[in-house]
N, C-alpha and C positions, 0 to 999 in steps of 0.2 A: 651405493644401493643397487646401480642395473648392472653392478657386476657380481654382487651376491643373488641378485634373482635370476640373471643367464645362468649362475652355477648350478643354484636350484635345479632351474630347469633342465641342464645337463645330468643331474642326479635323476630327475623325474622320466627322462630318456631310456637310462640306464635299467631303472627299475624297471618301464611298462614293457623291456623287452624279456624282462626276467620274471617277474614277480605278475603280470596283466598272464600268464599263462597259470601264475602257480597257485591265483584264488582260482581258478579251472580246470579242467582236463588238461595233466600236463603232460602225459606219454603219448607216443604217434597212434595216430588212427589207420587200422588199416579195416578193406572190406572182405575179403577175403579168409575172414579170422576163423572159418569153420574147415578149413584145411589146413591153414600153417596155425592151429591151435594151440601148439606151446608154446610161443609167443603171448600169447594169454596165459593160460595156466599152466604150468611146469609139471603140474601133477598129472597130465595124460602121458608122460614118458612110462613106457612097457606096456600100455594098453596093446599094444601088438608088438610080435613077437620079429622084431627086424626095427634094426638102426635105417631112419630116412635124412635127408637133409632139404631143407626149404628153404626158397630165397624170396625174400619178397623185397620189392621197388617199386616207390609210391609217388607219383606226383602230382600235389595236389592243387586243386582252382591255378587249372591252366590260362592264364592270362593277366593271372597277378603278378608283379613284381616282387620277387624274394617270397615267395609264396613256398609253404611247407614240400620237403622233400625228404622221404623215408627210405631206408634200405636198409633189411633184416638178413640175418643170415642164421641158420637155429639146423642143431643138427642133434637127437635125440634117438631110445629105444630100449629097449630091453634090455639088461646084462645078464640076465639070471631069469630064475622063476617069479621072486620078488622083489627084484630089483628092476629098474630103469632109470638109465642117465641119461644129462641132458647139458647140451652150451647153446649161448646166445649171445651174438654182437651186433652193433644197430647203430647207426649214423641219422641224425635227424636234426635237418638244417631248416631256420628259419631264416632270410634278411640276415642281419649279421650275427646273429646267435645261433648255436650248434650245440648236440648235446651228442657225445658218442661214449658206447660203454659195452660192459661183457658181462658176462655170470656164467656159471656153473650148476646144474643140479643133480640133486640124490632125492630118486623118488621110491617108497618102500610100500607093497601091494599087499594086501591081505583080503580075504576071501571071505564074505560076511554070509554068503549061502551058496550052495551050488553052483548056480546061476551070477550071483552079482559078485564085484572086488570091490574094494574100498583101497584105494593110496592115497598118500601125505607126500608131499614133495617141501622143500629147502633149497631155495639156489642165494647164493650170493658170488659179489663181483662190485662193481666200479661204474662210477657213474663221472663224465667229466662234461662240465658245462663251459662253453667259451665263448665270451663277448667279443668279437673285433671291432676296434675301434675304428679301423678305417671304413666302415661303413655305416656310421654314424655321420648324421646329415647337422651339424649344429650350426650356429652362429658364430661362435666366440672360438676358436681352433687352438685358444694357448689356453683353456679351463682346463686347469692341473688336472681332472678329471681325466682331459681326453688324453692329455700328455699319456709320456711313456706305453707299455706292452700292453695287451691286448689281457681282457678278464679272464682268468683261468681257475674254476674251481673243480678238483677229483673230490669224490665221497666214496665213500662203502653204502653200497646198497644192498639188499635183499629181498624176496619174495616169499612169503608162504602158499602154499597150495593143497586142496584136499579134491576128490574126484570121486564119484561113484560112480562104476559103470559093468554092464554086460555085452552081450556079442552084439546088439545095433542100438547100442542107448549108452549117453554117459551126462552126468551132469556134476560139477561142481563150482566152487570158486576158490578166487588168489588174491590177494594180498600186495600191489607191487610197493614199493618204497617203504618195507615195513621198519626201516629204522625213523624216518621222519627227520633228518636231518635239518640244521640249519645250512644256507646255502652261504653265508656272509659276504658278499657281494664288495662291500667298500669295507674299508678297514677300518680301526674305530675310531681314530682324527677324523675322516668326513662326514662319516655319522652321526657322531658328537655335536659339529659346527652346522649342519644342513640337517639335522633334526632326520633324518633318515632310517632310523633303526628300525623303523616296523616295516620299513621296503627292502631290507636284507634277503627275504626269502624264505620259503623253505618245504621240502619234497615232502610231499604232503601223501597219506596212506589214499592208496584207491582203495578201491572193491570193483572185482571183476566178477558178474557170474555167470556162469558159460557151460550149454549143454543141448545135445542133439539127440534126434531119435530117425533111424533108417528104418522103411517098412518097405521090403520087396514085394509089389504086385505080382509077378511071375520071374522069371529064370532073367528076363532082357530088361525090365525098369525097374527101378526105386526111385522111391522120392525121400530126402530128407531133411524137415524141417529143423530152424535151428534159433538161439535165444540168446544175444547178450547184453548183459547191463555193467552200466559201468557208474561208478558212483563215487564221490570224494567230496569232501567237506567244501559248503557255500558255495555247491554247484550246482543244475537240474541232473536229475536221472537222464543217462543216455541209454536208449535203450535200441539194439537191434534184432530186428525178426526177418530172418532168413528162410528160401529153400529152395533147395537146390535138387535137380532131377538125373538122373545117371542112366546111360541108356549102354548095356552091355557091359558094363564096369568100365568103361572105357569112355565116353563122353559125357560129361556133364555142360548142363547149362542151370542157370535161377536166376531171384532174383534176390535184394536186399532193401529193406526198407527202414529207415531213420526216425525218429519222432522227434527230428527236428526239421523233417517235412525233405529230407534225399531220399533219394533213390539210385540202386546201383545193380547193371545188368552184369553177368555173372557167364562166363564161358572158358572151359578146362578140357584138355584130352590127356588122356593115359594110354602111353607107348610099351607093351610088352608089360605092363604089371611094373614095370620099373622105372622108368622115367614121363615127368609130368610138366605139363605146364599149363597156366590158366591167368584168363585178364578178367579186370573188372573194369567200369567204366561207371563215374557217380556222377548222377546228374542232381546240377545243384538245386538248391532249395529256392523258392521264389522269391526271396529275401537277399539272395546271392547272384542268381541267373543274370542279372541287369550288368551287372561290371565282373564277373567271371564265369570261367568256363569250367567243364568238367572234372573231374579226378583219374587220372589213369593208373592203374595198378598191374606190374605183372607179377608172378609166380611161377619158378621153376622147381621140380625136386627131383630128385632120385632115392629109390629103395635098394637097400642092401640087403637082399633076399635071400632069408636060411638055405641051406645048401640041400635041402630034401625038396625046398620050393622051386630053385632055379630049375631044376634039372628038370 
């Protein structure tokens, strides 16, 4: 009997490192989401007219052990008049679970008035989830469970994305994990005998919805305000409200704020129009601040500036 309940328990292990994120927010949080933007929605690819590439590296409540750590790479932009493409690859490590993967997208723009566009974007790619077992902390170290290789499941994933926007305003949303896959965790012998099949898993559809508006006071500042929600099934609304201030197109600061009571200071410079980089720094919530520390995030990019711009 206490070697059928240590198994249990070793299944129940298993699961909260899998399944405890996937009733949840299960994709990286980043603060910074109103610059490296398609990372969020795919469908701001061609909004400007030059290929960028953004890195973003995240790491999060500094003084936890095995505490969340992200790193994006997205590099997107224009092909055409109404065309823009776009790639994405993202490593995001928890304690012994990791989730690394890519996509692809085709974003197609059309022109609803003068002034505003309307694009639809499509990306897909790969999503790979991996349990190591050797960082699992258990009792019993010969529970066939932990025996043998480390968990390893690839899927197909994909995004849809839609976007309206003009020269200082865009607003839309995306779709991440819109196939909804089952993640099947343990094979169907231990599911069977440990009763486990509703803790299999599975990538559950978000909604993102994500949009900014820039108003220039004079020729040297702007300011601009920004909005994102994030939403998926038997979860609260996450919602953030940004903004962010730019002094000569070349230095920005803001700030970010969370309704689930964080806050994140906000500082970027812009080198020659072409190279960038920018941190954030999230201070936790008073629920958190007692046993960890902040969020550090940086951001590097470069623009690939049409040939009538460099010059």
């Amino acid at each position: 009997m206490k070697i059928i309940e240590m198994k249990k328990i070793s299944i129940l292990i298993i699961a909260i490192c899998f399944s405890g994120m996937l009733k949840a927010q299960q994709l990286p949080q980043i603060t910074q989401y109103m610059i490296n933007n398609y990372a969020i929605n795919p469908a701001v690819a061609g909004m400007d007219d030059y290929y960028q590439v953004k890195t973003t590296i995240r790491n999060q409540w500094i003084g936890i052990t095995d505490a969340p750590r992200t790193t994006m790479l997205s590099i997107y932009g224009r092909k055409s008049r109404n065309v823009g493409l776009g790639g994405l690859v993202f490593n995001d490590q928890t304690g012994p679970t990791s989730r690394i993967g890519g996509s692809a997208s085709y974003t197609y723009s059309f022109s609803m008035t003068r002034a505003i566009k309307m694009s639809f974007a499509l990306s897909g790619g790969f999503t790979q989830f991996k349990l190591t077992k050797a960082g699992m902390n258990t009792k019993d170290k010969n529970d066939p469970l932990m025996l043998g290789g480390d968990v390893v499941r690839t899927l197909p994933d994909a995004t849809f994305g839609f976007n309206m926007y003009s020269d200082n305003w865009y607003f839309g949303a995306a779709i991440p994990q819109l196939l909804s896959i089952n993640l099947n965790l343990m094979d169907d012998d231990f599911a069977r005998i440990y009763e486990t099949t509703s803790q299999n898993g599975k990538l559950a559809q978000h909604i993102y919805v994500l949009g900014a508006y820039k108003h220039d006071f004079n020729p040297s500042w702007s300011i601009e305000p920004s909005l994102l929600l994030k939403t998926v099934a038997a979860a609260p609304l996450q919602a953030d409200f940004g903004i962010k201030t730019t002094y000569n197109d070349k230095l920005w600061f803001g700030i970010d704020y969370r309704n689930n009571g964080e806050m994140a200071a906000l500082l970027g410079y812009s080198i020659q129009d072409r190279y960038m980089i920018g941190y954030s720094y999230d201070i936790p919530s008073s629920d958190m601040s007692s046993y960890a520390g902040g969020s550090h995030e940086f951001m590097i990019g470069i623009r690939f500036l049409a040939a009538n711009e460099s010059e």
